[in-house]
C-alpha positions in Angstrom: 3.1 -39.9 -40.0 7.0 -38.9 -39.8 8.7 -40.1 -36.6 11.4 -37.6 -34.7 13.6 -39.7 -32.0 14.9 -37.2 -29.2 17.7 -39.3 -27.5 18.8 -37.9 -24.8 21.0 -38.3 -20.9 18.9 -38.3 -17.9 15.0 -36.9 -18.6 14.5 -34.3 -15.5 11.2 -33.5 -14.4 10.7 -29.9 -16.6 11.9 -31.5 -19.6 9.2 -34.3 -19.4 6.6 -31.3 -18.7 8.2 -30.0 -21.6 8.2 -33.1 -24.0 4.6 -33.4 -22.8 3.7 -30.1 -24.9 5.9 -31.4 -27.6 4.0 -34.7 -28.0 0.6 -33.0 -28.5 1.8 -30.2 -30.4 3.8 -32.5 -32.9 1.1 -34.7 -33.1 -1.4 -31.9 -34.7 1.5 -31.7 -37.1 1.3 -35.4 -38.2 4.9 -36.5 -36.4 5.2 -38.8 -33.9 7.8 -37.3 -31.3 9.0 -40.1 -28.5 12.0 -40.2 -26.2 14.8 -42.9 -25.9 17.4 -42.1 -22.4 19.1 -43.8 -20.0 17.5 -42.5 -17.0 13.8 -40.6 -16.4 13.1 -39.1 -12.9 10.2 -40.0 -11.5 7.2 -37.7 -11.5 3.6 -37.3 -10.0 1.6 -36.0 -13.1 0.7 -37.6 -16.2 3.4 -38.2 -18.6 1.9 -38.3 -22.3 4.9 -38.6 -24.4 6.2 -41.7 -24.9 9.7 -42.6 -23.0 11.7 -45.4 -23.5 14.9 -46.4 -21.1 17.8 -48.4 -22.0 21.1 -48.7 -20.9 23.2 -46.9 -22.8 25.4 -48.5 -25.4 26.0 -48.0 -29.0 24.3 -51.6 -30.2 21.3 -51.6 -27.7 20.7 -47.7 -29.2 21.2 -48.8 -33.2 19.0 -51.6 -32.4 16.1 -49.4 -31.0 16.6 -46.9 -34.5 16.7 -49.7 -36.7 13.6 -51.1 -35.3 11.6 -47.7 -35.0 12.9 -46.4 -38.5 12.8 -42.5 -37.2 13.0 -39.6 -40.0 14.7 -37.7 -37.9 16.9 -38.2 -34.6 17.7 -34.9 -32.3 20.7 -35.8 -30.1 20.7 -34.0 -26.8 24.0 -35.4 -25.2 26.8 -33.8 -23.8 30.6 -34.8 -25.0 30.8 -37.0 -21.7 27.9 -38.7 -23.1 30.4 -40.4 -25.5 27.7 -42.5 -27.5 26.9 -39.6 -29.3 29.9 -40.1 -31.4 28.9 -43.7 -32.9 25.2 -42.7 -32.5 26.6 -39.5 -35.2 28.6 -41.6 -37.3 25.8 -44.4 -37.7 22.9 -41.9 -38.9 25.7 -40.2 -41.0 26.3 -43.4 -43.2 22.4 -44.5 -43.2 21.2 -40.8 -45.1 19.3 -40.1 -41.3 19.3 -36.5 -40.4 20.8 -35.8 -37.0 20.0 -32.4 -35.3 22.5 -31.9 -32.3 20.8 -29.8 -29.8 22.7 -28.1 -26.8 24.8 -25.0 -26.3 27.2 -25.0 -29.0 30.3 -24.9 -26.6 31.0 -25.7 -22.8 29.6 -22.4 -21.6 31.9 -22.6 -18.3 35.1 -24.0 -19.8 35.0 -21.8 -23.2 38.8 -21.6 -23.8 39.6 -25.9 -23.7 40.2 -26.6 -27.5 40.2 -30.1 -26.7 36.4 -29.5 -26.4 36.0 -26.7 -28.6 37.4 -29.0 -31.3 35.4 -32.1 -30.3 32.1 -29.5 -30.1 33.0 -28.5 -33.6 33.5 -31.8 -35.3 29.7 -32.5 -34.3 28.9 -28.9 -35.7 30.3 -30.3 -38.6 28.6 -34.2 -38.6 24.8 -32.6 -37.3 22.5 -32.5 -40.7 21.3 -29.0 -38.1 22.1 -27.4 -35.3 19.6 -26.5 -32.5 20.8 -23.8 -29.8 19.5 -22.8 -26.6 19.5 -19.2 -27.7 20.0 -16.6 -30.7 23.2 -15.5 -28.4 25.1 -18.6 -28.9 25.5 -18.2 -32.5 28.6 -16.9 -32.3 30.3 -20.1 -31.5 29.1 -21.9 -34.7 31.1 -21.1 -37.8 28.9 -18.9 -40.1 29.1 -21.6 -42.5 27.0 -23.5 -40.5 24.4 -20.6 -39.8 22.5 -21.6 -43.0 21.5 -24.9 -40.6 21.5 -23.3 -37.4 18.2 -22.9 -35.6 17.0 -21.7 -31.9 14.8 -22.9 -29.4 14.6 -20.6 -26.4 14.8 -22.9 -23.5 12.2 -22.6 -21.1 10.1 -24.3 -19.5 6.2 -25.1 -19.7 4.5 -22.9 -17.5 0.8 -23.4 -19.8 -0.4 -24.9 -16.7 -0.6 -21.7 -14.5 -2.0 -19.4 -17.0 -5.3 -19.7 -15.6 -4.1 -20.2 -11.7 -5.0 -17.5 -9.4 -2.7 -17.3 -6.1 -3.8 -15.3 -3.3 -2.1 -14.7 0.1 1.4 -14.9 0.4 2.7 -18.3 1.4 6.2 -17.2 2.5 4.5 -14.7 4.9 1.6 -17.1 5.8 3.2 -20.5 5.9 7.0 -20.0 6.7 6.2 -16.6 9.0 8.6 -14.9 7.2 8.0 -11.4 9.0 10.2 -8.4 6.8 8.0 -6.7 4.3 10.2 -7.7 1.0 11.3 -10.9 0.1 14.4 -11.7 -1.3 14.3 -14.9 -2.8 16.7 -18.0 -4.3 15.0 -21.3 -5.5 17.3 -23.9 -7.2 20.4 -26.1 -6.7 23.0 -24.6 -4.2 25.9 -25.2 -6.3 29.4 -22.9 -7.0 28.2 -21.5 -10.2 25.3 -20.0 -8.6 27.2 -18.2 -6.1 24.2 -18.1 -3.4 27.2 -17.5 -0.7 27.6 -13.8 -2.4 23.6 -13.4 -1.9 24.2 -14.5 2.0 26.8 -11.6 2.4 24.0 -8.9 1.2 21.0 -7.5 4.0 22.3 -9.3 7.0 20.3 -8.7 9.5 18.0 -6.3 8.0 14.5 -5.4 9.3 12.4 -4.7 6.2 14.2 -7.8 3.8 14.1 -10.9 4.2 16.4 -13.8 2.2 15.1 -16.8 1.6 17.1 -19.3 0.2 15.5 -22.8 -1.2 17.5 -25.5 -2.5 20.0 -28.7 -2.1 22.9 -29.6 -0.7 23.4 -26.6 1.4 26.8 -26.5 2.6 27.3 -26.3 6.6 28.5 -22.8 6.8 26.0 -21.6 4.7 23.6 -22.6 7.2 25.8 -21.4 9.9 25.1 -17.7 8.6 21.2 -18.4 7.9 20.9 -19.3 11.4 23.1 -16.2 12.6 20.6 -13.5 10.9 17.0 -13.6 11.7 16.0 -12.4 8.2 17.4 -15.0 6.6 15.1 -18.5 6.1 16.2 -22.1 5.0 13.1 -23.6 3.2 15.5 -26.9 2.5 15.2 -28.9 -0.8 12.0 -28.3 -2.4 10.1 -31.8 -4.0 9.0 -31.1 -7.7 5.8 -29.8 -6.5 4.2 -27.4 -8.9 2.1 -25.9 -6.3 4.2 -25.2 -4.0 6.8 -24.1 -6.1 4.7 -21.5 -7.9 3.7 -20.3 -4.2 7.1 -19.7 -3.3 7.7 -17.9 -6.5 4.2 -15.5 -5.9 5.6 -14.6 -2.5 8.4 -13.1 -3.7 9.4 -9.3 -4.3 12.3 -9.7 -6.1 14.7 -13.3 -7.2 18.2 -12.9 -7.0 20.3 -15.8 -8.6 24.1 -14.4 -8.4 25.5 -16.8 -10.3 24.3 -18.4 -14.0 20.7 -17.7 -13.9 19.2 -21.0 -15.4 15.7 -21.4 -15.9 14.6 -20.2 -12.7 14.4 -16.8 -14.6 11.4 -17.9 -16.4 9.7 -18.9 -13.7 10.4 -15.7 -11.8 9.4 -13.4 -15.0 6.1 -15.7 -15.3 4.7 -14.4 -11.7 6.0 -10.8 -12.5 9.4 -11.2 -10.6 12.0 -8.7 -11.1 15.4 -11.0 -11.1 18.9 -9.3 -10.3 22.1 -11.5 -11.1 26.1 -10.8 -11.6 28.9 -10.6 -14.1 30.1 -13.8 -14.1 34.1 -14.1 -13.1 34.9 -16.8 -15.9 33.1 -17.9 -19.2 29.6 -17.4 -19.6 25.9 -17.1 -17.8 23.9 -20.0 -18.6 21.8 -19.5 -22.1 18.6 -17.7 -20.2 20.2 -15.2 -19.2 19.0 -14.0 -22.8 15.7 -13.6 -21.2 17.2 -10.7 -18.8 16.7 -7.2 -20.5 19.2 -4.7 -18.5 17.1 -2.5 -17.0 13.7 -3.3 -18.1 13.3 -6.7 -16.1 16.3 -6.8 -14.2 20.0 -6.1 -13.7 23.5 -7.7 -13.8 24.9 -6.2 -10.9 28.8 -5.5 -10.7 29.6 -7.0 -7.6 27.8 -7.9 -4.2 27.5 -4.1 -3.0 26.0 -3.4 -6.3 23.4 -6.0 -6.6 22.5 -5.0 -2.9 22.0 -1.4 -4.0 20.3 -2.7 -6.7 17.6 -4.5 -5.4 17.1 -2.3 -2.7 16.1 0.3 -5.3 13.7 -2.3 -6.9 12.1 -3.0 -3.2 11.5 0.9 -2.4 10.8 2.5 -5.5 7.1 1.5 -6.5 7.0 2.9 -9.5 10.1 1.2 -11.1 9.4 -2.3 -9.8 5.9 -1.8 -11.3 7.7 -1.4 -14.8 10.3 -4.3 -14.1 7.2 -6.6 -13.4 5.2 -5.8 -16.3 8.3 -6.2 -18.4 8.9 -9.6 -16.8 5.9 -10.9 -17.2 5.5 -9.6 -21.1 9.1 -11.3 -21.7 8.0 -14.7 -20.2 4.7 -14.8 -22.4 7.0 -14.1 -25.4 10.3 -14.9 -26.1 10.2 -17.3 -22.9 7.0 -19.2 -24.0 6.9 -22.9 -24.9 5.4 -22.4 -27.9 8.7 -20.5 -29.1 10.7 -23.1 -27.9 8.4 -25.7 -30.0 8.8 -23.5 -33.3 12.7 -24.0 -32.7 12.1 -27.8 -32.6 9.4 -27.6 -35.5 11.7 -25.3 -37.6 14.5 -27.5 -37.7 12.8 -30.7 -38.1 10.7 -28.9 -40.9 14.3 -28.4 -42.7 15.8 -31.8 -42.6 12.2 -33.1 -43.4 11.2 -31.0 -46.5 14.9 -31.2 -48.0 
């Protein structure tokens, strides 16, 4: 049986779900698929895929690949993570195929040719190249395309394909009382822009805004508590449940800022999502998952994201089309199993040659 090692920074709680899927489907291939990290968060259902945690340092890491013998290693580290330098180096000079796995460039900071050139040096070292989405292929020299793969992020939502949700939480458990729901679910952090999203249907009637997330900021909750149609859910514990709940409830998700993966879980339950241009760089990789008027919009600016969804909210027949469409897009291209034949596709490569 071949062995891939998936080293990576701190394992967050979708990626074990994730690596979970990986593990079985691997295993029907005849590899063995573990993960070595520094850090795993802790989780409430069963975690099937092997994780190992050691401090990170470059002898403590070569130790654990000389002892386990891997065919392959992916390397899912970020330049700060600066042992994936030696880590690159070592594999290089044993003949062990390295597949570096992330965006291609600093999707925010696109311009720095500090890391533009550091990004492209480990282009250069990787055996292949594993992106977050066919888009991103334009920072990787052509060159390189020949050992270029994608796997569409996502992530594993195989749980909920036979859960039926009835009622609407929001409405039943929070009392949210408006008729459409507005929603945000994820971090509250600048490059999501949730502030823009609390400038739009103040003190509306008929739509409600319901933000849910960390480390709101004190004037953020200042304005929540200054318009009745807006709620504060707080930070919401990884609980699958509840989460997909809060996702059902919702009419439409609105995520002005990059997108992330909440857009696959809002396209799973049907959920038109409305975002912006962004001001600088890039929107995260997902946003590949957004088709312009089909499933959603990039709005200009605030006023016309507001217009925006309010023309999904009161025109049945459109947000009928936008939910189908979401839902078709996160069975697809947004489907683990896609994001597995990335993995198996470049593995396969460095394998078989």
């Amino acid at each position: 049986m071949k062995k891939v090692l998936l080293i990576s920074n701190y394992v967050h709680h979708y990626r074990i779900n994730n690596y979970n899927y990986f593990y079985h489907k691997f295993k029907e291939a005849g590899i063995e698929f573990r993960v070595l990290t520094n850090d795993s968060q802790k989780v409430e259902f069963d975690v099937n895929v092997p994780i190992y945690i050691l401090k990170p340092g470059i002898i403590s890491y070569i130790n654990y690949i000389r002892k386990e013998k891997p065919d392959c290693i992916i390397l899912f580290l970020h330049l700060k993570d600066t042992i994936i330098f030696p880590i690159t180096y070592y594999c290089r000079i044993k003949n062990l195929p390295v597949i570096y796995w992330n965006f291609g460039i600093d999707l925010l900071d696109p311009d720095s040719k500090i890391k533009n050139f550091l990004y492209r040096h480990l282009h250069r070292q990787a055996n292949a190249i594993l992106l977050y989405s066919p888009e991103e292929k334009i920072f990787i020299n052509p060159k390189y395309h020949k050992k270029t793969f994608v796997a569409n992020n996502t992530v594993n939502m195989t749980d909920f394909e036979n859960l039926s949700i009835t009622g609407n939480y929001l409405k039943e458990k929070i009392l949210v009382k408006e008729k459409y729901i507005v929603l945000y679910v994820g971090r509250i952090i600048k490059e999501k822009r949730v502030d823009v999203l609390l400038k739009c249907f103040r003190n509306k009637k008929d739509i409600a805004v319901v933000i849910a997330g960390k480390n709101l900021k004190s004037e953020m909750l200042e304005i929540i508590n200054n318009n009745p149609n807006y709620y504060y859910l707080g930070e919401i514990k990884y609980d699958k449940i509840e989460l997909a709940k809060i996702y059902h409830s919702a009419d439409v998700v609105c995520i002005p800022g990059n997108v992330g993966l909440a857009i696959v879980e809002s396209f799973f339950w049907g959920k038109p999502l409305v975002t912006m241009k962004p001001i600088k760089g890039f929107n995260s990789p997902e946003i590949y998952y957004l088709r312009e008027g089909e499933n959603g919009y990039i709005a200009n600016d605030e006023k016309d994201m507001e217009y925006k969804i309010n023309s999904l909210l009161t025109n049945t027949e459109q947000y009928r089309r936008f939910s189908e469409k979401a839902r078709e897009v996160a069975m697809t291209d947004a489907h683990i199993t896609k994001m597995y034949q990335g993995f198996k596709k470049a593995i396969d490569y460095l394998i078989n040659s």
